[in-house]
N, C-alpha and C positions, 0 to 999 in steps of 0.2 A: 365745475369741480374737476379734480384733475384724476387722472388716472393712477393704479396702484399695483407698481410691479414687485415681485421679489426677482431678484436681479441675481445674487448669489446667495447659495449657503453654503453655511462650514458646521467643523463637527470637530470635538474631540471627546477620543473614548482613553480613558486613562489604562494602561500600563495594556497587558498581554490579555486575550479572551481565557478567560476561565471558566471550565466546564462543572460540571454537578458533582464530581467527584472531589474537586478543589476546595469548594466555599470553606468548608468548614478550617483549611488551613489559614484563610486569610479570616476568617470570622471569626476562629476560637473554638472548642469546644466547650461548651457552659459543665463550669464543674468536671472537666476534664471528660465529660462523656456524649457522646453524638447524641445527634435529636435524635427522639425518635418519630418527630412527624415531619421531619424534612423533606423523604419519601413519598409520602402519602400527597405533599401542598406539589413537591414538583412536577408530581404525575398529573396532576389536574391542571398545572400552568403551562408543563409542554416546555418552556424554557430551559436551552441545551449548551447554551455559553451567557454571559455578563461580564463588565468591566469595572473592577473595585478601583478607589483610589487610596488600597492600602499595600502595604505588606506583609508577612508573614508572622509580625510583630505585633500589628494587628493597631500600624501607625501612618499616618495615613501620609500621603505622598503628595497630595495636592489640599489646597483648599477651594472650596464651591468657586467661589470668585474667580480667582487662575484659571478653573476649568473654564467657566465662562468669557475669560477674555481671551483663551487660546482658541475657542471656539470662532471669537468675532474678528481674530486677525487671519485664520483660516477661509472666513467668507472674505477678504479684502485681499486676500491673497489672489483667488480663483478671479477677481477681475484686476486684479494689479493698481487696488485705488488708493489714492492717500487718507491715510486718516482724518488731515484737515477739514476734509468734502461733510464728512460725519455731523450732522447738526443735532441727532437724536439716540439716545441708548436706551432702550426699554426693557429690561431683566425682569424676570419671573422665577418663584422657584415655592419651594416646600420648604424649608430648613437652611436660611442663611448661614452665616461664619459666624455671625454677630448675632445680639437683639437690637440693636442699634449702636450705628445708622443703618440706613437702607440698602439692599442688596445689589441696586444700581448703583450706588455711590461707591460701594468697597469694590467694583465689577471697574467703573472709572478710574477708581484710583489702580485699579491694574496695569487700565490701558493708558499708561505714561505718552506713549505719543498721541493721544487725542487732545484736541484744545479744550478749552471751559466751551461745555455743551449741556443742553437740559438731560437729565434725568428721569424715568419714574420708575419704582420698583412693582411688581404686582406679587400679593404675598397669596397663596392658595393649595391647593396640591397637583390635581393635574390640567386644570383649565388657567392656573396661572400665566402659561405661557402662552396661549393663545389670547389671554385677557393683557399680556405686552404688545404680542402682534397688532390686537383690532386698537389698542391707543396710537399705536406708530403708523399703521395705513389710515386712520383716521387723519392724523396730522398730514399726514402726507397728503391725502384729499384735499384737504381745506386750505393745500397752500403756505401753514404755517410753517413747514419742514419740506425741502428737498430730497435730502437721504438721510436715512436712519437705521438703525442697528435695531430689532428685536433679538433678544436671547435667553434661551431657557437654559436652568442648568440644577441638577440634582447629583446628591452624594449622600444618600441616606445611609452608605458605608459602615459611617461612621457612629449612627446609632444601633448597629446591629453586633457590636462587637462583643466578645465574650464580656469582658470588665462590667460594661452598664447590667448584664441581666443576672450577673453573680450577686452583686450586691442586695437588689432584691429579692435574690435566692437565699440568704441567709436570715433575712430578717425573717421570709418565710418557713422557716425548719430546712432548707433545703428541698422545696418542691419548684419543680419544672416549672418557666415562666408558661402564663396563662396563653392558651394560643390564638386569640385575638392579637398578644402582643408579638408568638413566636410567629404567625402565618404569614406577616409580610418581612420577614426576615430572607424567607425563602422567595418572596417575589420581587422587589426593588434591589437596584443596581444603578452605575453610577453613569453619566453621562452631560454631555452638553450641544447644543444646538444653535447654531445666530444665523437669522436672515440677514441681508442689505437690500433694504426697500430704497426706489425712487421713483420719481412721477413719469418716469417715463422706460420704455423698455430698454434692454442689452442694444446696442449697434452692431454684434454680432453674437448668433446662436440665440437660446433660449432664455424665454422669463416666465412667470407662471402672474398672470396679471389675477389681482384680489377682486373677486365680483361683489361679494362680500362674505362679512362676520357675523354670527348669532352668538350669544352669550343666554343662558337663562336661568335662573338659580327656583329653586325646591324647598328652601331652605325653611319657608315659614311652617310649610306643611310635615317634614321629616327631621328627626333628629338626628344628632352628630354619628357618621361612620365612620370618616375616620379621622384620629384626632392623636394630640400628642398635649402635655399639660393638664390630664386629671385624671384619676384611677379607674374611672366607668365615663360611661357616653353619656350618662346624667347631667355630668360637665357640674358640678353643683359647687365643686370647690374647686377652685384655679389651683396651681402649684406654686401661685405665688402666695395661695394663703397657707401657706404651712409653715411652722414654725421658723424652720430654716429650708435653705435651699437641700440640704445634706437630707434633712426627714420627705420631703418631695420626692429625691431619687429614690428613697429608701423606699416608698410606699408603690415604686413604680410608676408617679405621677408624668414623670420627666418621657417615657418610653412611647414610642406612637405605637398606635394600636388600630384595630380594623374589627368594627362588627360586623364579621361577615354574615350573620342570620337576617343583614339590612341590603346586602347587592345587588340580590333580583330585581330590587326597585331604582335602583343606578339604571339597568338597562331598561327597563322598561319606558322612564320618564324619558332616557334620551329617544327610545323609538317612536316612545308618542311625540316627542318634538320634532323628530325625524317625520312624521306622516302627517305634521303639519305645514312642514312644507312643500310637501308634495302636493298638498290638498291649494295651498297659495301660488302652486304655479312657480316657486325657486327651484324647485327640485323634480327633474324629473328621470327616473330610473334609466329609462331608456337609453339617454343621453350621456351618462355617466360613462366615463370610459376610466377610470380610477374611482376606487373605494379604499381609502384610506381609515381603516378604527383603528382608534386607541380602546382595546381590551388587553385588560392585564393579565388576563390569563385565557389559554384556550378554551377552558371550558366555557367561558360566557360569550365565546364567538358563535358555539352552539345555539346558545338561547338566544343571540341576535339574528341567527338566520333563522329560526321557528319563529320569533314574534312578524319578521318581516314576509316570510312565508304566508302565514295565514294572513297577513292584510292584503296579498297579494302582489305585492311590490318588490321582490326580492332582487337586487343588484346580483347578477352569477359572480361566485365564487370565483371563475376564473379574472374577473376584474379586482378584486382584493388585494391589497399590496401593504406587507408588515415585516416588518424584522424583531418581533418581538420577540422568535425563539432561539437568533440569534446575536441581537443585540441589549436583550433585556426589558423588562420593566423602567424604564429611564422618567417614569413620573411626566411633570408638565415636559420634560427635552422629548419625549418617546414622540410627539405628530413632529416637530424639528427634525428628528433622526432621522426619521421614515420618508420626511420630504426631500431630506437630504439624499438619501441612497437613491429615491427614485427617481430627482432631477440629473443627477451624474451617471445613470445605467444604463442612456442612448435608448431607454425603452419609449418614452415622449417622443408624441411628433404634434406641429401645429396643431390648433382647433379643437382638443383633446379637452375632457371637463372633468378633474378632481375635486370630488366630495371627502371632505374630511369630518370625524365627529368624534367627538373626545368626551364621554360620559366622565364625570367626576366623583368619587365616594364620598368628598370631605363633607360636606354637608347639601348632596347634590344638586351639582351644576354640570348642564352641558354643553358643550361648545361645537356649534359647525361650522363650516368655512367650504364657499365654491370657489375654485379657482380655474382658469382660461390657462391651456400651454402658447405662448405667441410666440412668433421668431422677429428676426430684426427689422423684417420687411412690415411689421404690425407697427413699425415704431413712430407714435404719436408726436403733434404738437403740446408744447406744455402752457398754450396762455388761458389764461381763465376763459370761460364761458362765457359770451354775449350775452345782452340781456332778452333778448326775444329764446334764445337757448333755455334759459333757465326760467321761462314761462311751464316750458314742458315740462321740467324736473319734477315729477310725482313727491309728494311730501313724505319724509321718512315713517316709518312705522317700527314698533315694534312686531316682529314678524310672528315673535310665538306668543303674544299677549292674548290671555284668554278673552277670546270672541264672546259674548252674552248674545252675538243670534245666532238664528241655525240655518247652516249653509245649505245651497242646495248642490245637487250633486254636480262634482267639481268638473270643469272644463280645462284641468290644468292637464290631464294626460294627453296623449298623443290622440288623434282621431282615430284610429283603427283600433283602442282599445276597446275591450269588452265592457257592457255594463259592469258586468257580475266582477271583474275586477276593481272596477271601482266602487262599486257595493261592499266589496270585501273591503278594503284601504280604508273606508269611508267608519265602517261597523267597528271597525278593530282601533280608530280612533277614539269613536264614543265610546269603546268598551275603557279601553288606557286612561280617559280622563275622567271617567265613572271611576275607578281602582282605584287612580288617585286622591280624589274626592274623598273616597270609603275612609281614607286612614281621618280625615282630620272631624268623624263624627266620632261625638262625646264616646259614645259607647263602645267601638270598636279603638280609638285612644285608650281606653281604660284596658281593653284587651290586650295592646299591643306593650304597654305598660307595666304587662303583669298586677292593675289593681282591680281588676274583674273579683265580682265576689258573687254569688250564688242567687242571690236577688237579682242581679245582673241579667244572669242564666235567663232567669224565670221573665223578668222581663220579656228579654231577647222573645224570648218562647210566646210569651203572651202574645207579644203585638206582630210575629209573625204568623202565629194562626189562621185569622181571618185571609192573608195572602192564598196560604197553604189550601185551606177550602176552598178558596172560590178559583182555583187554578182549574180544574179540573171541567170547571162549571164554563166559566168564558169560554175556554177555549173547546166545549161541547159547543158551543153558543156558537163560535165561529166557524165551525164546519158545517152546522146547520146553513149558515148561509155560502158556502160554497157552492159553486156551481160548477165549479172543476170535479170529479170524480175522485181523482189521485189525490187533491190536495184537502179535501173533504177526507178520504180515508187515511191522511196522515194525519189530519189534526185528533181526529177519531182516536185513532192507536193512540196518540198523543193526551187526548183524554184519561184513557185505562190506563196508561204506566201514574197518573198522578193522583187518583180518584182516592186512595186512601193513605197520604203520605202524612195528613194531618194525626192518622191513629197513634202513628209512631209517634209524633212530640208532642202529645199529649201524654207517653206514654214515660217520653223522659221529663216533662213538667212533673208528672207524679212522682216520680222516683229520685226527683233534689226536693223530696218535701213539699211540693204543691199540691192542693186540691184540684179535684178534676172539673168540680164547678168555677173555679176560680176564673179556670181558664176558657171554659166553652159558655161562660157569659161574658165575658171581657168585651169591655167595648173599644172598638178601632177609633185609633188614636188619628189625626186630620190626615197625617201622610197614608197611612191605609185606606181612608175613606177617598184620597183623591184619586191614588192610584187603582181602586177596584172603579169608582165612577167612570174613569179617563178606559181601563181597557174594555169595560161593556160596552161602553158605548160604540168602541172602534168594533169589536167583536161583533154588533148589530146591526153591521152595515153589509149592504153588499158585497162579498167576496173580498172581507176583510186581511187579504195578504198581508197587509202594513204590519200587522201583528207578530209578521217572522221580526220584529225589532223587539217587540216585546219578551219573546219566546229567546231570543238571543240575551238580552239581559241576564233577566230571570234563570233563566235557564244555566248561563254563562257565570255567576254569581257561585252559585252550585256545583259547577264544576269545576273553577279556577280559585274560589274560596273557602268553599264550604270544608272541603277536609284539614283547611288550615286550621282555620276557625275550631271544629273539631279538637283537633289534636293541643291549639291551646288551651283551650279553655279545661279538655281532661287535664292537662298538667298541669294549670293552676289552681282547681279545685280539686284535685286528686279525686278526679270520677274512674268511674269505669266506663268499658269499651260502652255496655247497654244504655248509658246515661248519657252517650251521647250521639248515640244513631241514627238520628234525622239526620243530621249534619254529615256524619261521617257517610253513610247512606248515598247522601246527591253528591257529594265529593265524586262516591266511585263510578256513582250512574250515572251521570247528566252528562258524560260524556257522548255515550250515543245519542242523545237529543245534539247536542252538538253538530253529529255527526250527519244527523239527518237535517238538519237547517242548512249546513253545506250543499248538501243536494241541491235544494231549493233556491239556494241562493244561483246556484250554477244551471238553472232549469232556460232552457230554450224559451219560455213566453218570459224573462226576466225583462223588461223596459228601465229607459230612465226613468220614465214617470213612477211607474210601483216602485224602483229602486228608494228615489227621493221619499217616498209614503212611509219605506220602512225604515229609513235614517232618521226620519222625522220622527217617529214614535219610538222608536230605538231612545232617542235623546230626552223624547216624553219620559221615558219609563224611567229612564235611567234618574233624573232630574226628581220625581216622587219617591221611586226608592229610595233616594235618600232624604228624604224630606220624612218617610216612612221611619227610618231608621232614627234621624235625629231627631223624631220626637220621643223616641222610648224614653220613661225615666223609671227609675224601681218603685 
């Protein structure tokens, strides 16, 4: 196989940087009057200049296409190469010129001095453009291409102008467009990016060689965040089934839009894909001398460095490297941009290892990429592989394909690392892929759905009880066999906070209309029955530690769900606060259980061997709980 450089990038940002104070001259004002939540989106995105491709007219000065081939004669420029060399153009984007043809071919037909060369478009939001890249280093690999152009490019400009959101404004009496649709008005900006990939490095100065690509998409499990072509995230009616094209715009179908109540799970999914590589040994923090995210806004830089924090794994900030607040939201061009400013800023020196991760809203997909800075002295042979060579070649994998066994505790960190850090990395995995799991059971889908109805409740309530009881009991059960003193008197304490949490949901079973016999004869359902069988029994053993996995679940379910859970379920059935206080309850508590599993986890007698006990049952627990969950039925 051959090796895989980027060799040059280029870049074009269209017209002068325009600051916060600007937008609204080249945007328009809707209905002649400022947003008023334009304020509010910028303060949370931190973004303090962008580049439109319009003017003050509010018409635009380029098309996506143009942007994208001045982008690619920008890279050809920086090494002086001829176009002819060119065998591959691979264009990504959100929002072509066109609906057809492809956005690589109106990108071609830009580049008047290229010969007849392949093609592929990659259509998406922000992983588009790395879903160009990994097709053009692939080709490059395999021999079938020499050099190739990837290039991203975005002008969402154009759909944020006053004109498109007036229209919809009258059909609705004149009320402000919904802020799904206004919130990314304030965050996307316009831009473009092209690499020049070849199979072998620069002959002088730098190239950042492809170790590899991950792509992984979410899509089966989450519904649409962000989208453009239908008036909700239902997606139920396309825009092209509406009467005409004119009643589409009218209804707002044509407008993209962003459900942001669905983000938090954008980062999540990329950081649990992120800690699975760590866990495989591609990634390891240490080594990282560049950290490249694509977050679109600063506020979710916050919630990437708390998820990675608590699994222990946190890349320091000081290695971070973005220009999102001063070159914008630029969509799939924004990891192009970023790689751009940082290969020309003399800050690269050999041997240097760039992680890149580009979490996607559209209907999430994440994307990573490692990359190697070499110099020309790195500069390979390009003939294929011997065949005794390619004995050795490990067989490809998908790298983030859910595993169905359970690891043991991973040997991918450096050696001087702590257990307890890789117990934390380890736990914070199973926790991410437990969350994820949660959404696609029947019942909490109904919740997320808004078709939760009251029987629902009750359910929920029925076949949680029996858990709720016997919490208190087990985990009596396992301090009995302690033989640690401290770890006995936590599980002890741990006993008493939980010993009567079942009165309370009983207490709201009774108050949506349930009998209190109903519930305190109810028979557990198989997932309950395995899950109380599976923790006695661990509980029964000698100095059953492993139990912090379980205690970590459960406990963790409570504290990172439970007040969600809460709070929708009051607003779907318009309950009150008392109706639904169990929930809301371990929302606000279970945090210092939490907080005392920390402890534990970080305790001087931690080993790998206990470590591995309590991931294992961790995985146990997690695995019944939902087994637990998708058997409720009303």
């Amino acid at each position: 196989m051959y090796g895989v450089y980027i060799n040059s990038i280029g870049k074009f940002l269209p017209g002068n940087p325009i600051s916060n104070d600007q937008m609204e001259d080249y945007l328009g004002r809707i209905n002649g009057l400022p947003s008023k939540a334009k304020n509010r989106i910028l303060k949370s995105n931190g973004i303090q200049q962008r580049y439109y491709a319009l003017d003050h007219e509010q018409k635009s000065t380029h098309l996506n296409s143009q942007m994208a081939a001045a982008a690619v004669r920008d890279a050809l420029a920086h090494l002086d190469l001829e176009p002819a060399a060119i065998d591959l153009l691979c264009a990504g984007t959100t929002w072509a010129d066109l609906l057809v043809p492809g956005f690589a071919s109106m990108v071609h037909g830009e580049l008047t001095e290229f010969l007849p060369i392949e093609t592929i478009s990659t259509h998406g939001v922000c992983c588009a453009g790395m879903s160009a890249l990994k097709y053009a280093a692939a080709q490059i690999e395999l021999g079938a291409k020499r050099t190739a152009i990837a290039v991203a490019s975005e002008q969402p400009s154009r759909l944020f102008k006053k004109t498109n959101f007036e229209a919809e404004s009258q059909i609705k009496a004149g009320k402000s467009p919904a802020f799904d649709t206004e919130f990314l008005r304030w965050m996307l900006s316009d831009g473009a990016g092209a690499f020049l990939i070849q199979n072998y490095p620069n002959s002088q100065g730098l190239s950042l060689k492809v170790e590899w690509i991950e792509l992984v998409s979410h899509a089966n499990a989450y519904p649409v965040c962000m989208y453009a072509g239908a008036e909700d995230e239902t997606a139920q009616k396309s825009w092209m089934n509406y009467a005409s094209y004119v009643a589409a715009a009218e209804a707002g179908a044509i407008n993209l839009r962003q459900n942001i109540r669905l983000l938090d799970h954008v980062i999540k999914l990329g950081v649990e894909g992120w800690l699975k590589l760590i866990e495989l040994g591609r990634v390891r923090p240490g080594s990282i001398d560049w950290l490249l995210c694509h977050y679109s806004s600063h506020f979710f830089r916050g919630q990437i460095v708390e998820l990675l924090e608590k699994a222990g794994c946190m890349i320091p900030e000081e290695k971070w490297f973005t220009n999102l607040y001063t070159r914008g939201n630029t969509g799939c061009a924004s990891i192009y941009l970023m790689l751009e400013e940082l290969f020309h800023s003399g800050k690269l020196a050999p041997g240097q290892k760039i992680f890149c991760f580009v979490p996607e809203s559209g209907r999430f997909t994440t994307a990573y990429m490692m990359l190697t800075v070499v110099d020309s002295r790195a500069r390979e042979q390009t003939k294929p592989p011997t065949i005794s060579e390619l004995r050795d070649v490990q067989p490809a994998q998908n790298l983030l394909s859910n595993r169905r066994d359970i690891p043991t505790l991973s040997t991918a960190g450096t050696i001087e690392e702590p257990v307890s850090a890789d117990l934390l990395r380890q736990l914070a995995l199973v926790w991410l892929e437990f969350e994820r799991k949660l959404r696609s059971v029947p019942i909490v889908r109904k919740l997320h759905r808004g078709d939760f109805t009251i029987e629902d409740y009750k359910a929920m309530l029925r076949n949680l009880r029996p858990q709720v009881v016997e919490g208190a009991r087990w985990i009596a059960r396992a301090a009995s066999n302690m033989t640690d003193f401290r770890l006995r008197s936590t599980f002890i304490g741990h006993a008493q906070d939980e010993h009567r949490d079942f009165q309370m949901l009983e207490r709201n079973y009774v108050s949506v209309g349930g009998a209190l016999e109903e519930i305190t004869q109810a028979e557990k359902n198989i997932g309950s029955e395995a899950l109380s069988a599976f923790i006695f029994h661990q509980a029964s053993r000698e100095n059953p530690v492993d139990l912090i996995g379980s205690i970590f679940i459960i406990e963790g379910l409570g504290n990172r769900l439970a007040a969600q859970w809460a709070a929708q379920i009051k607003q779907t059935l318009s309950l009150r606060d008392d109706q639904v206080s169990f929930l809301a309850y371990h929302g606000e508590n279970d945090a210092s259980h939490i907080g005392k599993l920390d402890a534990l986890i970080q305790a001087e007698w931690m080993t790998a061997e206990i470590a591995h006990r309590i991931v294992k049952t961790a995985q146990v627990t997690a695995r019944l709980y939902l087994l637990q969950l998708e058997e409720i039925q009303e």
